[in-house]
C-alpha positions in Angstrom: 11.4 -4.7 -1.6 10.1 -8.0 -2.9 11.7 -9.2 0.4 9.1 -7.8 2.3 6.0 -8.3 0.0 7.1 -12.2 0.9 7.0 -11.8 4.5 3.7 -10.2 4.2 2.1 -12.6 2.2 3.5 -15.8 4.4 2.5 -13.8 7.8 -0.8 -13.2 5.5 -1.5 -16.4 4.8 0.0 -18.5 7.7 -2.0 -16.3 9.9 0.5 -15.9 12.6 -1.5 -12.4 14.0 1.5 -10.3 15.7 3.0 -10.5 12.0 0.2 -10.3 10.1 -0.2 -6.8 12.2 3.1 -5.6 11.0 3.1 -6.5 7.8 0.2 -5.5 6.5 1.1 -2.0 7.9 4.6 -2.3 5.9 2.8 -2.9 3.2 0.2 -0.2 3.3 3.3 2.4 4.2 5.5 1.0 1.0 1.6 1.4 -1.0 1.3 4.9 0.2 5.4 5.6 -0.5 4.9 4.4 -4.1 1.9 6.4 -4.9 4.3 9.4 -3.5 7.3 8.6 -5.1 5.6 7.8 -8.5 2.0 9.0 -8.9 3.0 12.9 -7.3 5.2 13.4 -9.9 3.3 12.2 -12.5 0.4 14.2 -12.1 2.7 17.5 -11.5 4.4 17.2 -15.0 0.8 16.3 -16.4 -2.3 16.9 -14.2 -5.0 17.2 -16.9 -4.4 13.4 -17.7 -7.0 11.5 -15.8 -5.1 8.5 -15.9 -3.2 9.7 -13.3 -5.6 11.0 -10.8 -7.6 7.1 -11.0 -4.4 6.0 -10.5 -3.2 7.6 -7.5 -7.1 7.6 -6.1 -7.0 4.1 -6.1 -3.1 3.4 -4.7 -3.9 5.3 -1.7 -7.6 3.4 -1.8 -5.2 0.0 -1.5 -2.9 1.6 1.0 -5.9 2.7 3.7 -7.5 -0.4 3.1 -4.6 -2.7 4.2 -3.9 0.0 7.3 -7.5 -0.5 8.0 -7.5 -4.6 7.8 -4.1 -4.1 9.6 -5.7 -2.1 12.6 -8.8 -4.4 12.4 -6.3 -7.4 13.2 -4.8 -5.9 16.3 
């Protein structure tokens, strides 16, 4: 996992495009996967916390934004 958050951030900030592309949309898919594998349960075993909700508003807030920086690249 770190593995790739490396990769991102060197194609990120070396600016080599056809990289930058695909790794910005691995790291919006492994954003989105996290708030699935994490936040969903969360709020199903306790969805009157609002902790939870902010939380999972603003992981898939991150995740469209790096698909949306990703498809403004390409």
């Amino acid at each position: 996992m770190y593995g790739r958050i490396v990769f991102g951030a060197s194609a990120i900030l070396f600016g080599v495009v056809s990289l930058m592309c695909l790794a910005m949309r691995l790291l919006a898919t492994m954003t989105a996967l996290f708030g699935l594998l994490v936040w969903v349960p969360m709020i199903a075993a306790r969805s009157a916390t609002l902790s939870n909700w902010s939380e999972i508003s603003e992981n898939y807030l991150i995740a469209a934004a790096a698909w949306l920086v990703a498809d403004l690249q390409s």
